[in-house]
C-alpha positions, -999 to +999 in steps of 0.1 A: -928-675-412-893-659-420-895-645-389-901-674-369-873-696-391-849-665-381-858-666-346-853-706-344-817-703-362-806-671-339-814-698-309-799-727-325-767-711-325-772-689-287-774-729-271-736-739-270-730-710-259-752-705-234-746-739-218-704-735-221-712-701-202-733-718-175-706-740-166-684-727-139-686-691-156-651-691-175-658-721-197-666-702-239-640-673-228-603-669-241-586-683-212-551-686-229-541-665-197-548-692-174-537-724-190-503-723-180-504-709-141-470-724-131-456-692-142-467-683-105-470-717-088-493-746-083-522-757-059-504-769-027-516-795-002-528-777+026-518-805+051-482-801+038-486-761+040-453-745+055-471-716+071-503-697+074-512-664+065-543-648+077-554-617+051-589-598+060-604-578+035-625-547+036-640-521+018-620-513-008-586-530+006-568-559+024-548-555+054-520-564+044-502-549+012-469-574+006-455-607+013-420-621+009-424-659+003-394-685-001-392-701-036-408-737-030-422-726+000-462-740+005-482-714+022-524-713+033-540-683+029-570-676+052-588-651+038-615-637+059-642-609+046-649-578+070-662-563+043-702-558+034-698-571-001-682-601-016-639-601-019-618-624-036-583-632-033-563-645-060-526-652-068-516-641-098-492-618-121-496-587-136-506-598-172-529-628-155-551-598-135-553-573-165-572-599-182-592-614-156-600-582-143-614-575-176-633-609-182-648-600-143-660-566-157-672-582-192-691-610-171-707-598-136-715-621-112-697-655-129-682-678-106-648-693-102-634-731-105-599-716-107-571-733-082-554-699-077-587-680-067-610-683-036-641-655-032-659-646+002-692-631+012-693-608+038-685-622+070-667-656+056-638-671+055-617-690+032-584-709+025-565-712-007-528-730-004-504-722-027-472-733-037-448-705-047-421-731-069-410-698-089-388-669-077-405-634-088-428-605-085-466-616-079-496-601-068-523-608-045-562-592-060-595-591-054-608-593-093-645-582-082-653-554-106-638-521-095-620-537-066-586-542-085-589-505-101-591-493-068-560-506-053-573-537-038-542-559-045-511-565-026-471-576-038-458-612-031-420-612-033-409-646-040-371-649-033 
C-alpha cells in the first residue's frame, strides 16, 4: 500500500511537468536567455525583407561562414538542407548559443517555436527573416547536438 501511495505522489508531481515539456519543447526550461532577443534583432516581415540570402547546409557545415548586414537592415534567410540529417539555422549571440546548445544536448529531439530559429530535414528548405536593428558581432548556428561543437556556425557583422 505504501508503495502504491508513493508511486501515485511520484506521478502527481511528474504531470506539470510533463505537460509544460510537451508543449513546443522549451516551455519548464530556464529560458532567461531568450526572453529578451532584441539584443540581436527582431522577427522581420518577409514581404518588407531588404534582401535575400540563400545558406545550404551539409554535413557538418554551411556554405557560407560570415555576413556583414546594415544595422536596420531586414534580411530572408533561405536555408536549404543538403545534408542527410536535420540542420538548423538560428541567429543568435555567443552567450544565447552556449546555452541553447546545451538545453539541445540536455533535451534530444525537442522542437522549436522560437522566432530567431528555423530547422530542416534533409532535402528541405526554409525561410527565417530577420531584422538586424542592432550594430554588433552575431552568429549564425545549427544548435542540433554536436553540430555547433563542430564548427557549424558562421559570423554576422552588423555595421
Amino acid at each position: 500500500m505504501r508503495l502504491r501511495i508513493l508511486l501515485a505522489a511520484a506521478a502527481a508531481l511528474a504531470l506539470p511537468a510533463l505537460a509544460a515539456e510537451g508543449h513546443g519543447g522549451h516551455e519548464g526550461h530556464d529560458m532567461d536567455h531568450m526572453e529578451d532577443l532584441s539584443r540581436f534583432g527582431a522577427p522581420g516581415d518577409p514581404a518588407k525583407a531588404d534582401r535575400t540570402v540563400a545558406v545550404k547546409a551539409i554535413e557538418i557545415a554551411f556554405d557560407t561562414a560570415a555576413l556583414e548586414i546594415a544595422t536596420g537592415e531586414t534580411v530572408t534567410f533561405v536555408l536549404t538542407n543538403a545534408g542527410t540529417q536535420d540542420h538548423e539555422f538560428g541567429i543568435g549571440d555567443a552567450a544565447f548559443f552556449a546555452e541553447h546548445t546545451k538545453m539541445m544536448a540536455d533535451m534530444p529531439g525537442m522542437t522549436h517555436t522560437m522566432p530567431n530559429i528555423v530547422t530542416a530535414k534533409p532535402s528541405e528548405t526554409v525561410k527565417l527573416t530577420w531584422t538586424f536593428s542592432k550594430p554588433g558581432d552575431f552568429e549564425f548556428a545549427c544548435s542540433i547536438p554536436g553540430h555547433y561543437e563542430l564548427g557549424m556556425k558562421g559570423t554576422i557583422s552588423v555595421k
